[in-house]
GUDREN-860811 format. One record per residue (C-alpha): residue number from 1; x negated, y, z. Coordinates in steps of 0.05 Angstrom, whole numbers. Each point is the difference from the previous one (the first is absolute). Layout:
BEGIN
<NUM, <X, Y, Z>>
...
// end
This chain:
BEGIN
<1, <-2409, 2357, 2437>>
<2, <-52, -46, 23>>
<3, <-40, -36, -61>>
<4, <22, -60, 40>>
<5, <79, 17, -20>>
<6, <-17, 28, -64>>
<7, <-37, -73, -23>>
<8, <62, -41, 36>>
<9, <51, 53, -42>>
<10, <-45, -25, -56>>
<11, <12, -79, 16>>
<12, <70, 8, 15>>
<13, <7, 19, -80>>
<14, <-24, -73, -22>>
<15, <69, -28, 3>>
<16, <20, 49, -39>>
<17, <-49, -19, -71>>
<18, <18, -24, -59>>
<19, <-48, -40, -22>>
<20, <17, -56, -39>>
<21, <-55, -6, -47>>
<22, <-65, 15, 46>>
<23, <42, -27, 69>>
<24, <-51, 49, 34>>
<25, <46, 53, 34>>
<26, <-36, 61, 29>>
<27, <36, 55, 43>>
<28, <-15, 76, 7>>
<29, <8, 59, 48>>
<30, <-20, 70, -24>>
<31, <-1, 54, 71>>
<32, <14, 65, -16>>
<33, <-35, 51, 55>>
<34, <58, 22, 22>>
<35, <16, -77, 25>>
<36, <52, -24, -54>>
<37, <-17, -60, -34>>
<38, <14, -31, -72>>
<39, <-4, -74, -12>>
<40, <-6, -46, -65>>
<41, <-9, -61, -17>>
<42, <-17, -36, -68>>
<43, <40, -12, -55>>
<44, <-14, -54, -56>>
<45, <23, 3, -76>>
<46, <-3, -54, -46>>
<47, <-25, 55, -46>>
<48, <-59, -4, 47>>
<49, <-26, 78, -21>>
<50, <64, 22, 32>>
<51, <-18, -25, 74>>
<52, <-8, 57, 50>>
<53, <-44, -15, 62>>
<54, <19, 10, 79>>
<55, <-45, 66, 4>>
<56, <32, 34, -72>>
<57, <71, -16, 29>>
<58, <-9, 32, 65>>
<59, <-35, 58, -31>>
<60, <58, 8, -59>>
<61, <49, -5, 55>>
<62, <-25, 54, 51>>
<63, <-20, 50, -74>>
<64, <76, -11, -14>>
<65, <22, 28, 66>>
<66, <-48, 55, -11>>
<67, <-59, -16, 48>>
<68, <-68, 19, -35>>
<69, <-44, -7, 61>>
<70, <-24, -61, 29>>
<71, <-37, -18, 61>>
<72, <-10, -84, 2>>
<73, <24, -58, -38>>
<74, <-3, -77, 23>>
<75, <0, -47, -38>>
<76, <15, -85, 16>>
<77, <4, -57, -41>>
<78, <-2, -79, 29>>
<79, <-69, -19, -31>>
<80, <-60, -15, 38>>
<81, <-33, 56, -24>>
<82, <12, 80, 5>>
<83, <56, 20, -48>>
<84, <-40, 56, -31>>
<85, <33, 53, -44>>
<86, <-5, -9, -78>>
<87, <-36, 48, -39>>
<88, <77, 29, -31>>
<89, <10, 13, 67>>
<90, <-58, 27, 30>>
<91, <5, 66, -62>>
<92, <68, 13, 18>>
<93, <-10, -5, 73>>
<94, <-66, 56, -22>>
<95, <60, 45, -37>>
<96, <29, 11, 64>>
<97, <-49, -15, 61>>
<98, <-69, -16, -10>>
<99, <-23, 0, 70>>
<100, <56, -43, 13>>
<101, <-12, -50, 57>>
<102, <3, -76, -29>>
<103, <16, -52, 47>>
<104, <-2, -64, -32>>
<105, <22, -63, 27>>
<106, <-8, -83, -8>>
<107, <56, -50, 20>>
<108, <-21, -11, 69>>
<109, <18, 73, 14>>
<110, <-80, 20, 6>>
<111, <-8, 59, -35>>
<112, <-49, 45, -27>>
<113, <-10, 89, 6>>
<114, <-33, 30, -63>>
<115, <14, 73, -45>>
<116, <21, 0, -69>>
<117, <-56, 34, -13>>
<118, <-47, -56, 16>>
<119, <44, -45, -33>>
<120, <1, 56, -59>>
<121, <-61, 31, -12>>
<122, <-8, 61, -40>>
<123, <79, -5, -7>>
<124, <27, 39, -58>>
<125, <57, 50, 27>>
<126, <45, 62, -11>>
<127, <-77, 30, 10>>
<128, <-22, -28, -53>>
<129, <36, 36, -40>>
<130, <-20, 61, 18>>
// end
């Protein structure tokens, strides 16, 4: 998959938000190397700790199905600036993938190509552990 198609898989989850609180929706696609792809978008609580972003969803969804390997993740909200991943998000992308590809995109469908590890530095892991 092109990033191209994984950031317009990532837009095309925006209808799907809910967002009633924030009214910022923000969609998610999560490749897999063998091609297959997981989306998510965000979900809103009125007990606001509750909320799970775009990036988490995707990520729970593809762990579910039993996918622990991940190549690139897009990610697209409708602001006018880059919809960067949250720090929640950016440890349990590390968990699985942290030389994951990031693409991270703005409303008018420019978009930007960074690691997790640049976005994570010194990323605490299974390693870690160790």
């Amino acid at each position: 998959m092109t990033d191209q198609a994984l950031v317009d898989l990532a837009f095309s989850m925006l209808e799907r938000s809910y967002v009633p609180y924030s009214r910022f929706p923000v969609g998610a696609a999560l490749l897999c190397p063998d091609g297959a792809a997981f989306t998510g978008c965000n979900v809103e609580n009125a007990a606001y700790g509750s909320c799970i972003c775009a990036e988490r969803t995707a990520l729970v969804k593809a762990v579910s199905e039993g996918r622990r390997q991940f190549a690139a993740l897009a990610v697209a909200g409708r602001g006018g600036d880059y919809c960067w991943p949250c720090g929640a998000c950016r440890q349990m992308l590390y968990e699985f993938a942290p030389d994951l590809t990031v693409l991270v995109a703005r409303g008018d469908g420019a978009y930007v190509k960074t690691t997790l590890r640049e976005l994570l530095p010194h990323g605490f892991g299974p390693a870690s552990l160790k």
